[in-house]
N, C-alpha and C positions, 0 to 999 in steps of 0.2 A: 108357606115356608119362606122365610126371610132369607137374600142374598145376602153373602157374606164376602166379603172385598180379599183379595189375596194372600193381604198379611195377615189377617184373621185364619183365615186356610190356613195357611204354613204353623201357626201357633197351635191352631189345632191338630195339624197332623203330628207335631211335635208332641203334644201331650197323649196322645194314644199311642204312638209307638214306645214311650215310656211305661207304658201300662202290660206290655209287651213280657212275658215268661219267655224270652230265649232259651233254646235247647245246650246244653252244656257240649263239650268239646267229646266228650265218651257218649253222648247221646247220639250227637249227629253220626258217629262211627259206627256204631249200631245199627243206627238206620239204615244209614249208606249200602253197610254189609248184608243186611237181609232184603235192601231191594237187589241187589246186584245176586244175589243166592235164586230169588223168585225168578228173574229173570231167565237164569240159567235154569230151571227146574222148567222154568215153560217153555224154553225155548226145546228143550227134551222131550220134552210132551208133543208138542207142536211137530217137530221131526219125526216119531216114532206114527203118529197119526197120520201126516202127509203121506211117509212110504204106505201104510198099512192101505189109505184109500187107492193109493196109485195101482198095488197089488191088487184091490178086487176089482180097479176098472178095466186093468190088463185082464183078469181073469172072467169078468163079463162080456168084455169087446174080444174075447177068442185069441187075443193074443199070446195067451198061456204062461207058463212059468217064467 
């Protein structure tokens, strides 16, 4: 594979970031919106499981209700 000198790089990087489908401005909101929803939805999960283990380790260590 042949070295390529800097300003070759930089030309090159330039021609591939043109080649580039950016996401439109209602895409990225989109996205945004349903990582920030997943988030919340695991974080709920994650919560409801932590209590639910903590209950049976109280209730196998005898420390009861």
């Amino acid at each position: 594979m042949a070295k390529t000198g800097p300003i070759e790089y930089l030309r090159q990087v330039r021609a591939e970031i043109r080649k580039v489908t950016w996401p439109t401005r209602s895409e990225t909101m989109i996205s945004t919106f349903a990582v920030f929803l997943m988030v919340v939805v695991a974080s709920i999960f994650l919560y409801f499981a932590d209590q639910f283990m903590a209950f049976a380790v109280r209730l196998i260590m005898g420390f009861g209700f």
